[in-house]
C-alpha positions as CSV (number, residue, x, y, z in Angstrom):
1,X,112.1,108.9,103.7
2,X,112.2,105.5,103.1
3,X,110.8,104.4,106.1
4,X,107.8,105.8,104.7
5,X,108.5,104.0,102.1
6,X,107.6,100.7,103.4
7,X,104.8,100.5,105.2
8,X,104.3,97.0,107.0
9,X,105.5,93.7,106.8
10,X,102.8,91.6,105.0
11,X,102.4,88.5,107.4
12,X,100.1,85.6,105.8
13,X,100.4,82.0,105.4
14,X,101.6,82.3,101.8
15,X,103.7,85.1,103.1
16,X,105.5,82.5,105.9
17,X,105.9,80.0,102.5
18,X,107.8,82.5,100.9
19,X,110.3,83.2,104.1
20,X,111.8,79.7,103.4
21,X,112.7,80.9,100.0
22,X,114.2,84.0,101.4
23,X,111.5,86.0,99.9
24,X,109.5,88.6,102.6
25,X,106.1,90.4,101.5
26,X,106.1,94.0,102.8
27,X,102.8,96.5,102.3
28,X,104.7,99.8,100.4
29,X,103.4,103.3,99.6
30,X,101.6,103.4,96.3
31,X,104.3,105.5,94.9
32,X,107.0,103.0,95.2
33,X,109.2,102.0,93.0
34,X,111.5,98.7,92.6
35,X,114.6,100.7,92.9
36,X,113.3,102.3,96.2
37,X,112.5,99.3,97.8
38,X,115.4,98.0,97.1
39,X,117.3,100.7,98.7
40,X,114.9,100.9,101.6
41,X,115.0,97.5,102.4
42,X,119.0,97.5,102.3
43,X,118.7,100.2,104.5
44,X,116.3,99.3,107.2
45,X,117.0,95.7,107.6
46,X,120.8,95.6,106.8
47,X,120.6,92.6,104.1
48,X,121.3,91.9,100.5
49,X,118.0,92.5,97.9
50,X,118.8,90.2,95.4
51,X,115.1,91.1,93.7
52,X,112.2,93.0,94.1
53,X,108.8,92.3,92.4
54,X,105.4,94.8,92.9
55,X,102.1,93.6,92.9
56,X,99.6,96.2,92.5
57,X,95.7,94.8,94.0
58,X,92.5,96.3,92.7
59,X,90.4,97.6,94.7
60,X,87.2,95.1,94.8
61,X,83.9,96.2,95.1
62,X,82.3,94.1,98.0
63,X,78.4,94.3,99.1
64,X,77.6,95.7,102.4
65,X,74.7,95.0,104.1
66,X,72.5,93.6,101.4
67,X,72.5,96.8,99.3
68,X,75.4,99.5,98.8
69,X,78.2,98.5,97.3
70,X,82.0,99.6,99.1
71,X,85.3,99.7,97.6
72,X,88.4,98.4,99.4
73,X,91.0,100.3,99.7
74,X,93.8,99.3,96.7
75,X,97.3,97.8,98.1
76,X,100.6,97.4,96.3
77,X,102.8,94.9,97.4
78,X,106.3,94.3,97.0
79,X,108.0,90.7,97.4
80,X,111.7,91.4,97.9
81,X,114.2,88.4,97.8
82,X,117.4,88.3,99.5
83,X,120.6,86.6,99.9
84,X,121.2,83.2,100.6
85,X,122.4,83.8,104.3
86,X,120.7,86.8,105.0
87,X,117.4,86.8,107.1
88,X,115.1,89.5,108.0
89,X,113.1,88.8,111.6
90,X,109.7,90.1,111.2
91,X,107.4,89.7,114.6
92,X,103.9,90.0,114.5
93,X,102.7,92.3,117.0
């Protein structure tokens, strides 16, 4: 279950930024909560979560073409911070 949880790591510059502050970006299921992160996170990468925070992106309407209109899909985020000491590895494939 919680592996469904979380999705994928979220790996962008600002995302690499945030690693030196022990703070990873993951892509989570829609229906996630802070406490299930948390748990999953515990879980899956064997560390401390000292915080989670959720970020929940619209979905922008973006022009295609020169005249229809798509939506993007909407994302929720979830910036978890860990211990001092403890280090999640996260390899971009």
């Amino acid at each position: 279950m919680n592996r469904l949880l979380i999705k994928r790591p979220h790996i962008t510059e600002k995302a690499g930024d945030l690693a030196h502050r022990n703070q990873y970006v993951f892509i989570v299921d829609k229906n996630a909560t802070k406490p299930s992160v948390h748990r999953a996170v515990e879980e899956i990468y064997k560390v401390k979560v000292m915080s989670v925070n959720i970020l929940n992106r619209r979905s922008p309407a973006t022009k295609f073409r020169f005249q229809s209109q798509i939506k993007k899909s909407k994302v929720k985020k979830a910036i978890v911070t860990v211990a001092d000491g403890d280090r999640i590895d996260i390899i971009p494939r």
